[in-house]
The first five atom37 places (N, CA, C, CB, O) and aatype in JSON, in Angstrom:
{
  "aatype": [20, 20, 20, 20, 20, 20, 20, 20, 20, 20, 20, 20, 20, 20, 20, 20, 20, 20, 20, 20, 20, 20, 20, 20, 20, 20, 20, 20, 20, 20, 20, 20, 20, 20, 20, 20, 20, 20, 20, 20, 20, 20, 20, 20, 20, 20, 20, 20, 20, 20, 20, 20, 20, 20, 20, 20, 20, 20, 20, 20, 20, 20, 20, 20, 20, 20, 20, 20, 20, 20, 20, 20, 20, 20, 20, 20, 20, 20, 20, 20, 20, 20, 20, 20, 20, 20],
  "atom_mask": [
    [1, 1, 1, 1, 1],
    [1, 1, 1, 1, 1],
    [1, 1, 1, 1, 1],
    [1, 1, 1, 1, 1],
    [1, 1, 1, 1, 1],
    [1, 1, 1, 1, 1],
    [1, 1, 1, 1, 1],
    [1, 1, 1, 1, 1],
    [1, 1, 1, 1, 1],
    [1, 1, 1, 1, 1],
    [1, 1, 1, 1, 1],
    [1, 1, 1, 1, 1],
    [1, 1, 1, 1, 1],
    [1, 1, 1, 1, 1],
    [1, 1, 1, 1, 1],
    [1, 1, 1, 1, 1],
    [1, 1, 1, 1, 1],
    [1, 1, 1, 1, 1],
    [1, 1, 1, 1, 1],
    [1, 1, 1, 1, 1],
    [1, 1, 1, 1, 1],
    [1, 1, 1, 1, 1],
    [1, 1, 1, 1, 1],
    [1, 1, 1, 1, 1],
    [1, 1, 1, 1, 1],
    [1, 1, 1, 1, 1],
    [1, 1, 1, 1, 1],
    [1, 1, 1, 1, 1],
    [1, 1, 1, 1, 1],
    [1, 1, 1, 1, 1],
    [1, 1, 1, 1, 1],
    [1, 1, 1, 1, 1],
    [1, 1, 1, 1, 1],
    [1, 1, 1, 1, 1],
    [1, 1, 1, 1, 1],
    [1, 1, 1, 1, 1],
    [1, 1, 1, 1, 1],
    [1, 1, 1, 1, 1],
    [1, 1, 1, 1, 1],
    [1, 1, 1, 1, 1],
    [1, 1, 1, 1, 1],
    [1, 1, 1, 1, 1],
    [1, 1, 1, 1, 1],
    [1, 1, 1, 1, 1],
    [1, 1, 1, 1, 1],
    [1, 1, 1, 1, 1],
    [1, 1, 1, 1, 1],
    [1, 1, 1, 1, 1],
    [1, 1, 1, 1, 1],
    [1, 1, 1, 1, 1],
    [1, 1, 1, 1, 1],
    [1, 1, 1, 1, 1],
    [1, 1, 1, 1, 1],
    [1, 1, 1, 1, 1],
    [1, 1, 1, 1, 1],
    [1, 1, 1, 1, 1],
    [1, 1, 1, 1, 1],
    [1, 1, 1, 1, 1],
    [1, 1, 1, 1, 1],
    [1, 1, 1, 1, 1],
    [1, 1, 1, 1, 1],
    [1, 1, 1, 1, 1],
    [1, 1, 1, 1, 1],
    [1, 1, 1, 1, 1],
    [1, 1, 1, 1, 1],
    [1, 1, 1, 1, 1],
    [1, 1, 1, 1, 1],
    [1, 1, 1, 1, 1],
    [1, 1, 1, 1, 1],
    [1, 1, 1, 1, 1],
    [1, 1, 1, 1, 1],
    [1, 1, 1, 1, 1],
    [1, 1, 1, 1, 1],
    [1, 1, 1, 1, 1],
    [1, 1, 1, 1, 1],
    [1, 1, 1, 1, 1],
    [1, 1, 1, 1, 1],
    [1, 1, 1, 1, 1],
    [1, 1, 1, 1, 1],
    [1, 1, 1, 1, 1],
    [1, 1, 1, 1, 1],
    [1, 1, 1, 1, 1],
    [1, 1, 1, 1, 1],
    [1, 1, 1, 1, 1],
    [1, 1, 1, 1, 1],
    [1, 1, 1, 1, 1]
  ],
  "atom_positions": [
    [[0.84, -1.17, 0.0], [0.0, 0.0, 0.0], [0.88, 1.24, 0.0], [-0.95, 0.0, 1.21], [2.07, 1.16, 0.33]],
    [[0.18, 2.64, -0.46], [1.05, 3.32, -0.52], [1.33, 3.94, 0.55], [0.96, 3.93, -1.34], [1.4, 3.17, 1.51]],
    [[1.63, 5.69, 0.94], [1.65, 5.88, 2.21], [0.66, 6.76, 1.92], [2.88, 6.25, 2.98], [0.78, 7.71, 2.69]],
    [[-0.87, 7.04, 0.71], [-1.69, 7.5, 1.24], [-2.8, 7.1, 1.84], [-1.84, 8.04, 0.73], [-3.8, 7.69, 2.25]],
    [[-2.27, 5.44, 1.82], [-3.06, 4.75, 3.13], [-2.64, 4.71, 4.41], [-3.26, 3.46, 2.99], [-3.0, 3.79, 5.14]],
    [[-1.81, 5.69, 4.85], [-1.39, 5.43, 6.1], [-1.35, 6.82, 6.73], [-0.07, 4.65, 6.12], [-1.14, 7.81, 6.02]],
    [[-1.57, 6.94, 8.24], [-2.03, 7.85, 8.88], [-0.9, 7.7, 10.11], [-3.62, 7.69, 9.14], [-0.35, 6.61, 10.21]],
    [[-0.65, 8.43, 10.74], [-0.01, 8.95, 12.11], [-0.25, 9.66, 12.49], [0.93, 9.2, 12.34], [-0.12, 10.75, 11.93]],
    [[-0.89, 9.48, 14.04], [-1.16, 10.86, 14.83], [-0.89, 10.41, 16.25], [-2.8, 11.55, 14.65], [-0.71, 9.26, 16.65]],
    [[-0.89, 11.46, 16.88], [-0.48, 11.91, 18.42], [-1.35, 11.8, 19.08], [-0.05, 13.16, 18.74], [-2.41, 11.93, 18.47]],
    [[-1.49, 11.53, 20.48], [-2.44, 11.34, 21.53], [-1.83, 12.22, 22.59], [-2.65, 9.79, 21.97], [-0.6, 12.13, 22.6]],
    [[-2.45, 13.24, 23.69], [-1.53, 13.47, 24.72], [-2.61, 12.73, 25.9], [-1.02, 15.28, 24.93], [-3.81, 12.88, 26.15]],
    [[-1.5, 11.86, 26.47], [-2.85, 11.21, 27.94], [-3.0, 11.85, 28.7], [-2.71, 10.02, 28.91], [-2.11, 12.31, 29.42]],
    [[-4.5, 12.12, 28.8], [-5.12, 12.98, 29.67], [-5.58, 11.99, 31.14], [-6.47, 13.7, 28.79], [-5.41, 10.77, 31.1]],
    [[-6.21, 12.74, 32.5], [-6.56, 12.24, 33.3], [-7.61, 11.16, 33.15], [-6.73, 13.05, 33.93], [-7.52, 10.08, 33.72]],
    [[-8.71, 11.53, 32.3], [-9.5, 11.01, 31.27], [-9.54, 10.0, 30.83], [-9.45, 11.44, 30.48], [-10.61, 9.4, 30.74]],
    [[-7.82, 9.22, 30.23], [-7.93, 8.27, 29.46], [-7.16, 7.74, 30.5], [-7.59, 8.3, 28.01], [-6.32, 6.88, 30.23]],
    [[-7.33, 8.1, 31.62], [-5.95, 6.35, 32.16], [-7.06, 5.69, 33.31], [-3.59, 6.99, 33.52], [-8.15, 6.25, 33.46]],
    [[-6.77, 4.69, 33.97], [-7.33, 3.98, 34.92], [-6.94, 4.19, 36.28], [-7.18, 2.82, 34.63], [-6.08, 5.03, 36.53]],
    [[-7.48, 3.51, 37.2], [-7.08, 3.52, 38.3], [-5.68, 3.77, 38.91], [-7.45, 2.63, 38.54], [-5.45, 4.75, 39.62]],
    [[-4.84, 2.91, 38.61], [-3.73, 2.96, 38.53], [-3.19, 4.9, 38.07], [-3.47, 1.67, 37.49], [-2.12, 5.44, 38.36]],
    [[-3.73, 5.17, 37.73], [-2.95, 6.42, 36.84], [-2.03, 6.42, 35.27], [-1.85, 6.88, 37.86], [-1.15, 7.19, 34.9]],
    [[-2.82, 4.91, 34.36], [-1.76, 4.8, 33.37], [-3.16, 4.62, 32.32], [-0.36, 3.38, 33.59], [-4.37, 4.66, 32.54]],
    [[-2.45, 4.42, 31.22], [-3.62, 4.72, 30.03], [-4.43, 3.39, 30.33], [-2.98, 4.84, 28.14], [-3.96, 2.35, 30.8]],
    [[-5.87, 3.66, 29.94], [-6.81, 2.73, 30.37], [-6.35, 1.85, 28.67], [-8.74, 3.49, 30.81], [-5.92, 2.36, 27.63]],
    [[-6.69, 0.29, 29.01], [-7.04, -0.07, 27.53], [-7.83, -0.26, 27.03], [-6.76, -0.74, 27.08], [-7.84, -1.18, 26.22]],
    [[-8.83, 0.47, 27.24], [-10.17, 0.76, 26.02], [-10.0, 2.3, 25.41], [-12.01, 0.68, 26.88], [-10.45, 2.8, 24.38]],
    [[-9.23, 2.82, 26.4], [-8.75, 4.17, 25.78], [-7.86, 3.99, 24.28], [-7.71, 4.94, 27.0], [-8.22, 4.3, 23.14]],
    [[-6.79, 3.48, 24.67], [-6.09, 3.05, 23.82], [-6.77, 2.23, 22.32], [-5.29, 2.29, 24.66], [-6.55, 2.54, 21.15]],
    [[-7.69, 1.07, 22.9], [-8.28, 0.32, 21.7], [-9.12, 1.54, 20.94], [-9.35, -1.08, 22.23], [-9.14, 1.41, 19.72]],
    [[-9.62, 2.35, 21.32], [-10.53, 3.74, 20.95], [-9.85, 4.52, 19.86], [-10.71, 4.83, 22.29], [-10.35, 4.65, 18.74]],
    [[-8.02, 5.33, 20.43], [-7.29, 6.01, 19.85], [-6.95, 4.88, 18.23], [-6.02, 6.43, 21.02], [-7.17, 5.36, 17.12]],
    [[-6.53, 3.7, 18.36], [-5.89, 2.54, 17.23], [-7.37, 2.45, 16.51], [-5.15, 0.69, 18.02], [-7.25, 1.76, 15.49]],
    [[-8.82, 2.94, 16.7], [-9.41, 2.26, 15.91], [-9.69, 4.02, 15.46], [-10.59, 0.95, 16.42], [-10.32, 4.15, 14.41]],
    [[-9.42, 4.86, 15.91], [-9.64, 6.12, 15.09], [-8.94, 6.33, 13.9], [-9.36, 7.22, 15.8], [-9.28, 6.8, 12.81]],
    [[-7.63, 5.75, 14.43], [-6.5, 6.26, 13.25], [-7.02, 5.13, 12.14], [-4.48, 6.07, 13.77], [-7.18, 5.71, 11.07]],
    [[-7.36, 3.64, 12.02], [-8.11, 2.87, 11.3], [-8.59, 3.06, 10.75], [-8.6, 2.36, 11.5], [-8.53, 2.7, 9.58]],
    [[-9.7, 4.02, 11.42], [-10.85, 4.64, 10.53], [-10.2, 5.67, 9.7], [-12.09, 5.33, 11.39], [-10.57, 5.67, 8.53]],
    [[-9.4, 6.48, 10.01], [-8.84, 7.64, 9.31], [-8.45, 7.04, 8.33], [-7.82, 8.45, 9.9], [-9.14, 7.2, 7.32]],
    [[-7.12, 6.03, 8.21], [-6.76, 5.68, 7.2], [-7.52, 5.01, 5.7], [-6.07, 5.09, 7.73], [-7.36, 5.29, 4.51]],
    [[-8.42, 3.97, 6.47], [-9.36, 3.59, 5.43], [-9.91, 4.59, 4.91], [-10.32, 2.8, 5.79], [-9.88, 4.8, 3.69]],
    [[-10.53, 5.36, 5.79], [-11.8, 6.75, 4.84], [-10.75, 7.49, 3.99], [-12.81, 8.35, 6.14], [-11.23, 8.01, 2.99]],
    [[-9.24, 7.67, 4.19], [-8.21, 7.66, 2.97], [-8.16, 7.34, 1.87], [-7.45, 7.2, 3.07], [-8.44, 8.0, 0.87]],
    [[-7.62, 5.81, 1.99], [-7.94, 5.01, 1.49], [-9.01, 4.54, 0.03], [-8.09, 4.77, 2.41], [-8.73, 4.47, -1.17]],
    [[-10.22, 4.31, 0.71], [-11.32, 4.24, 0.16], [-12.1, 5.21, -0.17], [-11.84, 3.64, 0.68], [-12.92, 4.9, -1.03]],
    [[-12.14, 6.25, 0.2], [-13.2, 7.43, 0.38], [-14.2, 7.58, 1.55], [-14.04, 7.4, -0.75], [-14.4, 6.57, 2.23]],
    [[-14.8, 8.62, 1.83], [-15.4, 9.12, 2.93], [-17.0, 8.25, 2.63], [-15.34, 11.01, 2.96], [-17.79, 7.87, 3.5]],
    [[-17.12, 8.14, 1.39], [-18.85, 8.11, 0.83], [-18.86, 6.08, 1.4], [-19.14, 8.62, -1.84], [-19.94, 5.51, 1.32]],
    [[-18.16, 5.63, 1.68], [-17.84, 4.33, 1.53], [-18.27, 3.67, 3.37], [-15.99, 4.25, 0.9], [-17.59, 3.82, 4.38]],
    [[-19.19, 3.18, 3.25], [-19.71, 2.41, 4.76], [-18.45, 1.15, 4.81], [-21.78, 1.54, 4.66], [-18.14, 0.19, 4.09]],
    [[-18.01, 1.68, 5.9], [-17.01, 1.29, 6.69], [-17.52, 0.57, 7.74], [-16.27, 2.29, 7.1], [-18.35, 1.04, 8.52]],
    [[-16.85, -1.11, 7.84], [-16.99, -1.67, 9.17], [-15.66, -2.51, 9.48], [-18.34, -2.58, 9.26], [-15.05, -3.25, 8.72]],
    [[-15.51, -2.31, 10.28], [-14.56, -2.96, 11.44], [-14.99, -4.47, 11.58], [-14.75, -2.16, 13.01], [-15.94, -4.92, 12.22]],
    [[-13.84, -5.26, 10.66], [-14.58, -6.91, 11.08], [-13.56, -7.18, 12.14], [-14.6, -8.41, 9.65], [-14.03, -8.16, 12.72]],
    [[-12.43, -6.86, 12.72], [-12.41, -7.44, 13.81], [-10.66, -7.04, 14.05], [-13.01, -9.08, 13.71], [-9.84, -6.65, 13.22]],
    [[-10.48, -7.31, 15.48], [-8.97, -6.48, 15.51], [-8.05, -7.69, 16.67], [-9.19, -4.35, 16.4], [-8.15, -7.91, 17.88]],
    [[-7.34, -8.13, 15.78], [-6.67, -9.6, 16.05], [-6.05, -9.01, 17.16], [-5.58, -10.41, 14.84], [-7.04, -8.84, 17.88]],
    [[-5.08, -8.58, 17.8], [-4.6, -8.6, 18.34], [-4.39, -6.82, 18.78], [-3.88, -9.5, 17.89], [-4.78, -5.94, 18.02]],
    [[-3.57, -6.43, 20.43], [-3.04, -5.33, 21.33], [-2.14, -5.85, 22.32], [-4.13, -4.57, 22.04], [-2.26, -6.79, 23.11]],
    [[-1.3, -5.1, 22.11], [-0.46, -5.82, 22.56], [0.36, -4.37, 23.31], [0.27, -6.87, 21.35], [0.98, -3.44, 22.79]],
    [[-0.07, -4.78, 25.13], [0.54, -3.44, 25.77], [1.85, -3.94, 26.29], [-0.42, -2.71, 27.05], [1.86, -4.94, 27.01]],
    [[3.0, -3.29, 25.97], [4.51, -3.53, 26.17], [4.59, -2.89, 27.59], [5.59, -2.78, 24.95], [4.94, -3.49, 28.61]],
    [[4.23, -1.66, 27.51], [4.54, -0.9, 29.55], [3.34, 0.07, 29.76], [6.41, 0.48, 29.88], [2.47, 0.4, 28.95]],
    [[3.49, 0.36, 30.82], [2.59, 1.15, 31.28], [2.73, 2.29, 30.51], [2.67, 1.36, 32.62], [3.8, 2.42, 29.92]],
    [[1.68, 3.33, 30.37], [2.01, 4.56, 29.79], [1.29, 5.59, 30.83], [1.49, 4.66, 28.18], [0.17, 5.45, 31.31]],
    [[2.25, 6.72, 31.07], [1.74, 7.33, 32.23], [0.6, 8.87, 32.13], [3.15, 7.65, 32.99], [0.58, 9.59, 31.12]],
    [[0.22, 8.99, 32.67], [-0.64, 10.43, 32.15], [0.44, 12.01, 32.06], [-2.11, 10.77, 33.61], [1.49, 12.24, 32.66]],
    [[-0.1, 12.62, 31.37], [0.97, 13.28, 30.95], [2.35, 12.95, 29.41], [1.5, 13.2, 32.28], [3.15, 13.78, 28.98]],
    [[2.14, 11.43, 28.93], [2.93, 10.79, 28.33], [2.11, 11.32, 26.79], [3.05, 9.14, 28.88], [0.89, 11.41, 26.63]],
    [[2.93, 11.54, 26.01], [2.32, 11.49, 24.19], [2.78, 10.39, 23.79], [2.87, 12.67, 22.97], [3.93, 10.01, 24.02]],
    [[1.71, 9.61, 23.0], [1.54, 8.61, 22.18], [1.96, 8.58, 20.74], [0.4, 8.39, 22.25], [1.43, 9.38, 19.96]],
    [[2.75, 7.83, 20.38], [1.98, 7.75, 18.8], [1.13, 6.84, 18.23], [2.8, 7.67, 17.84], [1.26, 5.69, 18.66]],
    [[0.02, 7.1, 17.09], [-0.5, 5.74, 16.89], [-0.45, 6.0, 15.52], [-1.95, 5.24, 17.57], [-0.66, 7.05, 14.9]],
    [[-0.09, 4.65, 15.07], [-0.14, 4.69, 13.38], [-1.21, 3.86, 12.44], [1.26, 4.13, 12.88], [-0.99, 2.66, 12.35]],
    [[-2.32, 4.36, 11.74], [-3.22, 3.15, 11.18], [-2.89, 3.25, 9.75], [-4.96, 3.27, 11.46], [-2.52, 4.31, 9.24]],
    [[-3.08, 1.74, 8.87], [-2.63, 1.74, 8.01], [-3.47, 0.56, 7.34], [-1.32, 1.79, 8.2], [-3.91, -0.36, 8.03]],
    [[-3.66, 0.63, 5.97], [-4.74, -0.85, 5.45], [-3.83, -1.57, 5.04], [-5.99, -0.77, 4.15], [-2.91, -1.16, 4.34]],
    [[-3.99, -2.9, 5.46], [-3.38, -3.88, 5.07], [-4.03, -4.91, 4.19], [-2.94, -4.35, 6.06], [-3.43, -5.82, 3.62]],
    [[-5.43, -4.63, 4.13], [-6.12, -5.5, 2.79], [-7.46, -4.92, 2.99], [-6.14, -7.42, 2.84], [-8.15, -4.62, 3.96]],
    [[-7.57, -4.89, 1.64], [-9.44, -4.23, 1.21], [-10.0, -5.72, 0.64], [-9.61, -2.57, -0.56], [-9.63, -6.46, -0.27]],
    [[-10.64, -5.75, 1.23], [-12.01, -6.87, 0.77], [-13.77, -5.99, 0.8], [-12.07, -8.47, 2.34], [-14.15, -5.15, 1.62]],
    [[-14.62, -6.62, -0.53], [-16.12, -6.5, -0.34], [-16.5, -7.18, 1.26], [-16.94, -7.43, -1.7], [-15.89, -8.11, 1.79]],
    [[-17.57, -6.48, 1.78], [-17.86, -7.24, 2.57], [-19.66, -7.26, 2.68], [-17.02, -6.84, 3.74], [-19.92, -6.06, 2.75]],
    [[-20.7, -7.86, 2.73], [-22.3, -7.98, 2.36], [-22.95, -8.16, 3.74], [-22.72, -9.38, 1.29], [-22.86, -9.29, 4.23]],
    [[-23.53, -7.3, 4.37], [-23.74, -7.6, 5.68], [-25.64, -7.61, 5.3], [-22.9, -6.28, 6.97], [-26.31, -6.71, 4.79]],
    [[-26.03, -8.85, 5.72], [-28.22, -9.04, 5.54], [-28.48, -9.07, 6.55], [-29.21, -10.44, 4.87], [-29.66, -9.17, 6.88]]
  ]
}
């Protein structure tokens, strides 16, 4: 794919997005990775184009991330398929 399927953007963690603990929650996180997703596809494909999310194999958290910390997240298509939802 080229790189005008691909998107990068910044997150700054707010109080907002972390958990108990004080570190990024991970639904926060699964939230930020499926925005940039969406960004890239509506790239991608075009804006006019119904977009669905069949499913997101894998997250994989390496360390804690603390509030106050900037993120990067990068989304990018790795395969276009039709898909027929009845």
């Amino acid at each position: 794919m080229s790189e005008d399927h691909e998107i990068t953007t910044h997150r700054l963690i707010l109080p907002a997005d972390a958990n108990h603990y004080g570190t990024l929650y991970a639904g926060s996180l699964l939230k930020y990775g499926l925005e940039a997703a969406y960004a890239a596809a509506t790239r991608g494909v075009g804006s006019k184009a119904n977009l669905m999310l069949r499913r997101v194999l894998s997250v994989e958290c390496r360390r804690a991330v603390p509030v106050g910390a900037l993120v990067e997240i990068q989304g990018a298509i790795l395969q276009v398929r039709q898909c027929h939802i009845v």
